[in-house]
C-alpha positions in Angstrom: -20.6 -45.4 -92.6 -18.8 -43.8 -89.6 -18.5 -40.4 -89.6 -15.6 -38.4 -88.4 -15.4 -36.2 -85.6 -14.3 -32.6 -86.4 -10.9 -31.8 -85.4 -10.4 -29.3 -82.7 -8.5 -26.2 -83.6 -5.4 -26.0 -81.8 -5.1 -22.5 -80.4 -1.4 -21.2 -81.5 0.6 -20.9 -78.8 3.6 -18.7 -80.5 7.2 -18.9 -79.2 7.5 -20.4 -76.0 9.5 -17.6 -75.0 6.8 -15.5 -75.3 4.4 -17.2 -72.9 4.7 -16.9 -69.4 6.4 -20.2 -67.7 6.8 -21.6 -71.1 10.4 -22.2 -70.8 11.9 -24.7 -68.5 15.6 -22.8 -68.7 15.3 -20.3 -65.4 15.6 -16.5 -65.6 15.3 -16.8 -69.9 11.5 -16.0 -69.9 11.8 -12.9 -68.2 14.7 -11.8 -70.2 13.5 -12.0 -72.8 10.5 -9.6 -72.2 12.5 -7.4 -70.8 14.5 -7.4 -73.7 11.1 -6.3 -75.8 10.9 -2.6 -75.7 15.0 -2.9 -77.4 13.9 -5.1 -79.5 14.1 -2.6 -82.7 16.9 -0.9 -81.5 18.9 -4.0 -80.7 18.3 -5.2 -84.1 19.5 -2.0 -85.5 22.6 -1.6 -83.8 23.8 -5.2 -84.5 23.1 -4.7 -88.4 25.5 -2.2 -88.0 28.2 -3.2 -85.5 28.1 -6.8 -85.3 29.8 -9.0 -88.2 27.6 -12.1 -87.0 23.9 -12.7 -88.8 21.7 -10.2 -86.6 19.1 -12.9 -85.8 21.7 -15.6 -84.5 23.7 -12.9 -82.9 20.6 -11.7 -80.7 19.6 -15.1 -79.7 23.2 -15.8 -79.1 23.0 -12.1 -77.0 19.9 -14.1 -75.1 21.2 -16.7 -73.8 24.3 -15.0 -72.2 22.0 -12.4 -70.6 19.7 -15.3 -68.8 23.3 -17.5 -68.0 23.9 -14.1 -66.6 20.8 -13.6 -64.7 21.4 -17.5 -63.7 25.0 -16.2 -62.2 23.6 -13.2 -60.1 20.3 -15.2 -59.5 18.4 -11.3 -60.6 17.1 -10.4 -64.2 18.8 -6.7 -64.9 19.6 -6.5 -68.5 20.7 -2.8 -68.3 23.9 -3.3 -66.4 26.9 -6.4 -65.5 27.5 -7.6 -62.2 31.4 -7.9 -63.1 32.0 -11.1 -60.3 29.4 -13.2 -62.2 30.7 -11.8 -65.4 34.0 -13.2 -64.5 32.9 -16.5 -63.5 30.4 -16.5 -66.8 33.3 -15.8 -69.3 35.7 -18.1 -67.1 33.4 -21.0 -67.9 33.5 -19.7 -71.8 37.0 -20.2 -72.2 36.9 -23.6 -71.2 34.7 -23.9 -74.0 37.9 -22.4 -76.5 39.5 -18.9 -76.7 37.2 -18.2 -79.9 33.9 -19.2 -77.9 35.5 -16.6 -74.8 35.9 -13.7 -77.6 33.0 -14.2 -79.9 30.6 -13.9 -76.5 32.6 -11.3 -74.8 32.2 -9.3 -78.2 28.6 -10.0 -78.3 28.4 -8.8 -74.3 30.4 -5.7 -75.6 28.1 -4.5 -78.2 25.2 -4.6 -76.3 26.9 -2.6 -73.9 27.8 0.0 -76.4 23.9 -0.2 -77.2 23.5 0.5 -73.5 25.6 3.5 -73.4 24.7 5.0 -76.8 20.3 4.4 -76.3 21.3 5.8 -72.5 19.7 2.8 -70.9 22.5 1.9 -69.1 21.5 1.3 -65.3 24.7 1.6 -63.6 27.9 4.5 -62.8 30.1 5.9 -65.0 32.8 3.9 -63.4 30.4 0.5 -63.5 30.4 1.0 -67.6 33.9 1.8 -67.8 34.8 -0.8 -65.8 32.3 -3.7 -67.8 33.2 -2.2 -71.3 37.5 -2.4 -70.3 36.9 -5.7 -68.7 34.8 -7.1 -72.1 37.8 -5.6 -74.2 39.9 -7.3 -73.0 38.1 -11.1 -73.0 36.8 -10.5 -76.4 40.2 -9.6 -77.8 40.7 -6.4 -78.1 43.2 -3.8 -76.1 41.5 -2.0 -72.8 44.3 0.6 -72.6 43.5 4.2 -73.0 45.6 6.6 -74.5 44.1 10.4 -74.1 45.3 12.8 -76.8 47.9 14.9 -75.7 49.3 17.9 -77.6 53.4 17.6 -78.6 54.4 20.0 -75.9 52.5 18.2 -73.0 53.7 15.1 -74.3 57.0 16.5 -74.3 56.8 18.0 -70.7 55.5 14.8 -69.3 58.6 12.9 -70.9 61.0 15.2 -69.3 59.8 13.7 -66.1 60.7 10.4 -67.0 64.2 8.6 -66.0 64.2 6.6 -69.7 64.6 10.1 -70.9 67.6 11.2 -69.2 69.0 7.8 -69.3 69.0 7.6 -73.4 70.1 10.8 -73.0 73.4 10.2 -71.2 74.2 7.2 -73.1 74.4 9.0 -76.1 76.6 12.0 -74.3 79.2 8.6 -73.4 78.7 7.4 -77.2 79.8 11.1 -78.3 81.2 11.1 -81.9 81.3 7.3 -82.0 82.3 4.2 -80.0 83.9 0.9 -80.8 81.7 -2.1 -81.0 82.1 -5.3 -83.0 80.3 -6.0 -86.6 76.9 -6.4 -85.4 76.5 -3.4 -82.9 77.6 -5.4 -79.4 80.0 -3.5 -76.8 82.5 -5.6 -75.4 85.7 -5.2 -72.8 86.7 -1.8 -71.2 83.7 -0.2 -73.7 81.1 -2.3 -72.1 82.8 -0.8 -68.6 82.2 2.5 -69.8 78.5 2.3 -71.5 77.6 1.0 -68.1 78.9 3.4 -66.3 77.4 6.4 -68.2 74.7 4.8 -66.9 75.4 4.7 -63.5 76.6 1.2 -63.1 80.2 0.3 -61.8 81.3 -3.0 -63.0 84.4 -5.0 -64.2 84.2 -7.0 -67.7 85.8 -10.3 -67.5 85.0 -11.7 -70.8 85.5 -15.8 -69.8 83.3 -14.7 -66.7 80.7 -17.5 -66.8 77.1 -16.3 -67.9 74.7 -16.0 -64.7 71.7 -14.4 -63.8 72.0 -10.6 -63.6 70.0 -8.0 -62.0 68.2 -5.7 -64.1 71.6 -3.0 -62.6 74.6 -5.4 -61.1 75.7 -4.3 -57.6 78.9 -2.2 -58.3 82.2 -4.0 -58.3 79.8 -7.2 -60.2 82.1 -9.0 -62.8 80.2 -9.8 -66.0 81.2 -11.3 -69.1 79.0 -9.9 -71.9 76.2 -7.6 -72.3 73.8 -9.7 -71.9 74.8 -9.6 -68.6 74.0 -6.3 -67.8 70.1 -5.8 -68.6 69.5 -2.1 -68.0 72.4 -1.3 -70.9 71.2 -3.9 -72.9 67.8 -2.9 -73.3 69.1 1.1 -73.6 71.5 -0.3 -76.2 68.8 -1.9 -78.1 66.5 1.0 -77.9 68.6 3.4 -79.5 70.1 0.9 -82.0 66.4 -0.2 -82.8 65.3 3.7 -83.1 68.3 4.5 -85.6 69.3 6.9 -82.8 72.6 4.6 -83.6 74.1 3.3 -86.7 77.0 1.3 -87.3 80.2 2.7 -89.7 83.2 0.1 -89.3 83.8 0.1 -86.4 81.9 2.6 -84.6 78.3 3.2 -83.2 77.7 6.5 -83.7 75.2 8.4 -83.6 72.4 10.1 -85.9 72.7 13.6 -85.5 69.0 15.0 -86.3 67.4 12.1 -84.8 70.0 13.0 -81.6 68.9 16.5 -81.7 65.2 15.7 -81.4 65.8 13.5 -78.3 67.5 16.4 -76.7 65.0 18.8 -78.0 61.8 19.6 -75.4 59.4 20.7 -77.8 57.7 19.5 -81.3 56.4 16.6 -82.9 59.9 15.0 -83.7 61.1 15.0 -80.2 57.9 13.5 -78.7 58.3 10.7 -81.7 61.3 9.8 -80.7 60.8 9.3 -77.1 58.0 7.3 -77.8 60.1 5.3 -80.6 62.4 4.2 -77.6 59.7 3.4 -74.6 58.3 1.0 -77.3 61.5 -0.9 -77.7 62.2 -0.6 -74.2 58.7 -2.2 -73.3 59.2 -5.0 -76.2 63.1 -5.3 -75.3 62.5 -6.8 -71.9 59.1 -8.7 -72.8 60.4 -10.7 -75.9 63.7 -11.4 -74.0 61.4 -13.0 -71.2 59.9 -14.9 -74.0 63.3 -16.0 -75.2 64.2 -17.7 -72.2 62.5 -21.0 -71.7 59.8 -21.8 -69.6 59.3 -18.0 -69.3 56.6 -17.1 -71.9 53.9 -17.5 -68.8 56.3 -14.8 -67.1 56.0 -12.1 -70.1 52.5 -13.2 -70.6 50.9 -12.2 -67.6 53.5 -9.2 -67.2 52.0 -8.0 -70.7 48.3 -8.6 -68.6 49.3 -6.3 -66.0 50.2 -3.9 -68.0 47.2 -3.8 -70.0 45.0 -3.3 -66.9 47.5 -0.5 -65.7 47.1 1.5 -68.6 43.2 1.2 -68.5 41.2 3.2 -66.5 40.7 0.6 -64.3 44.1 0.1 -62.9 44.9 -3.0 -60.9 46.0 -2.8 -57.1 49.4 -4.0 -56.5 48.8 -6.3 -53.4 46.1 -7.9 -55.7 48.2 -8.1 -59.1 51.4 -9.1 -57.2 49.8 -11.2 -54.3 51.6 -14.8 -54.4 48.7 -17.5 -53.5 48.7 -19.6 -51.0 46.5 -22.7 -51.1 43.4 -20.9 -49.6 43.0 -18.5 -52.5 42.4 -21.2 -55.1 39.7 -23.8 -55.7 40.8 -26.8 -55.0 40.3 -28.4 -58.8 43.9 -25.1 -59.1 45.9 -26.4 -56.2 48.0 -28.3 -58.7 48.5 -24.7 -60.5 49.9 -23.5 -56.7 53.7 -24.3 -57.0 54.3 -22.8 -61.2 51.9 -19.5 -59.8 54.4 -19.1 -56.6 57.5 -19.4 -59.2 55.9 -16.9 -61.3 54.8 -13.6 -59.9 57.9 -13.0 -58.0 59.1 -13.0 -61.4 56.4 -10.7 -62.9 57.1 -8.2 -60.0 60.8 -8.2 -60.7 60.6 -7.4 -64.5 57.6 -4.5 -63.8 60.0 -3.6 -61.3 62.1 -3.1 -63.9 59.7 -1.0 -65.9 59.6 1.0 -62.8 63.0 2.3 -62.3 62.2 3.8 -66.1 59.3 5.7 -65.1 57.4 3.8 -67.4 55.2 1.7 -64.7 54.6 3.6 -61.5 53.7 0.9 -58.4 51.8 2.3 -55.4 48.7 1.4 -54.4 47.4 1.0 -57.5 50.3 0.0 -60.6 49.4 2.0 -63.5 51.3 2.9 -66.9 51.6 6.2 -67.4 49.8 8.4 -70.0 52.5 9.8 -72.3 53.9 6.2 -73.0 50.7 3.7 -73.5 50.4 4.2 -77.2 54.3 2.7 -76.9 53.1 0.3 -74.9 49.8 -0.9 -77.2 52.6 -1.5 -80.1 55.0 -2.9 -78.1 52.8 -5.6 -76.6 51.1 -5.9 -80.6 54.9 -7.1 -81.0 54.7 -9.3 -78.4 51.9 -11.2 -79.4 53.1 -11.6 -82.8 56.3 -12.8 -81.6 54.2 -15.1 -79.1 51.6 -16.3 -81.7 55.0 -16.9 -84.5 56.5 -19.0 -81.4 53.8 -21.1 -80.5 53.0 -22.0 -84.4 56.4 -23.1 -84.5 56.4 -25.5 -81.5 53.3 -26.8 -83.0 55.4 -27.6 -86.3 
């Protein structure tokens, strides 16, 4: 009768993660011990932070950080190199926008970790920089909006144009203007509004429609509204704020609200400037978005702005550089002629924004402070009015 040999023991070799040279993917070894001595802490912070199931979310959180140690060919797990964490996330969205925000999110939480265990190995400016950046792929807004008391608020707001300008449109509108049945100034009144605005122009109401300038030259003949942007957007703004309200036949205006716009100090008077930067800011984008083919105009107009009221501003001969065929890859050369249409476009309308006061364009083009939480709503409206669109289409 044979006998059988005794089996040798296998010695257990664990996780092949946790042996060295064990894994064939490069970089993920050593990122993962050097993810060790987090290990609890990590597990702790995404119980509480991250909506995903804490095991697949920190294996998920793995393999970005070795893709990312693949990108800048270096294991550092305690701070982004922002190129390669372009090009990494630019290779996620191919994958779909809910692959781009679910591992941007997971990116952004470990950063938060970062900042909050103070094991974050870069600046202030590198952090700020990575988390705005992350924000903004994973979903969520990147513009700050510092607290400011009422009076600062005010005082800032005084310094803006929109200010003045709602202001003297509401001087012309006085005790009441004529305007049809839904609110719309037409003939000599249109003439007028315009001019309280500092526009000179001639209504000819069988004028054909053409494209306008955000303020016609003096002595332009226009035909409607519509035709003169600047009022239009002014008009809508106070309409929209109830600064305005329609008794047969008259505009006219709401006298406490009216007072609070004229008022420099308190609560109510900051509210209502804000009330009207929002519409202003949502006036001009969902009108872009109205005209078709434009949507890719007021979509990357609304990016812009985003950036330019983070603290990471964009520089303008970056944001408003139009490419030429050595900037792109070639696989984008096909993308050259629509990108060369477009941001002449999105320079025109933030140039727009500009003559407000509510974009400034120097070196840098940044939003400023007193009117970003009117800007966060007005591009919320945006997107909603985006998102409605597209489902739509897809109808």
């Amino acid at each position: 009768m044979a006998t059988r040999k005794p089996s040798k023991k296998k010695t257990s070799q664990g996780h092949p993660a946790r042996r060295d040279g064990a894994s064939s993917v490069p970089f993920e070894t050593e990122v993962r011990q050097a993810l060790q001595p987090f290990k609890q802490g990590l597990h702790r912070h995404f119980q509480q932070e991250s909506s995903s199931e804490t095991r697949s979310a920190l294996e998920g959180l793995t393999t970005l950080l070795t893709v990312h140690a693949q990108l800048r060919k270096e294991v550092n797990i305690t701070s982004f190199d922002t190129a390669a964490l372009g090009e990494q996330l630019g290779h996620l969205r191919s994958l779909g926008e809910d692959v781009l925000r679910t591992s941007a999110n997971l990116l952004k939480q470990y950063l938060v970790f970062l900042g909050q265990s103070a094991n974050f190995g870069g600046s202030v400016e590198d952090f700020k920089s990575s988390f705005e950046f992350l924000s903004k792929m994973a979903g969520d807004s990147p513009i700050v909006v510092p607290f400011m008391e009422d009076d600062e608020a005010n005082a800032a707001f005084e310094q803006l144009p929109m200010v003045f300008a709602a202001r003297e449109l509401l001087a012309w509108v006085g005790a009441g203007q004529p305007t049809d049945p839904s609110g719309v100034l037409h003939g000599q009144t249109l003439a007028q509004a315009a001019e309280a605005l500092g526009m000179l122009i001639k209504v000819e109401e069988s004028a054909d429609a053409g494209a306008t300038a955000w303020e016609p030259a003096d002595g332009s003949i226009v035909g409607s509204l519509a035709e003169v942007p600047r009022l239009a957007a002014y008009w809508d703004a106070l309409i929209g704020t109830a600064l305005l309200r329609y008794e047969t036949p008259n505009a006219v205006p709401t006298d406490n609200l009216l007072q609070a716009l004229n008022s420099t100090t308190g609560a109510g008077s900051r509210l209502i400037k804000e009330l009207i930067a929002e519409v202003l800011f949502s006036h001009v984008l969902t009108h872009a978005l109205a005209v078709p083919g434009q949507g890719h105009v007021a979509e990357m107009v609304a990016g812009v702005l985003s950036n330019a009221a983070s603290s990471n501003q964009p520089r303008t001969d970056f944001a408003l550089q139009t490419p030429g065929i050595e900037d792109l890859p070639e696989e984008q050369h096909h993308l050259l002629p629509q990108l060369q249409a477009t941001v002449p476009q999105v320079e025109r309308v933030l140039r727009c924004f500009e003559r407000e006061g509510l974009v400034t364009i120097g070196e840098y083009i940044s939003v400023p402070e007193v009117v970003r939480v009117s800007l966060e709503r007005a591009l919320e409206k945006v997107s909603d009015r985006l998102l409605a669109g597209q489902a739509g289409d897809e109808a």
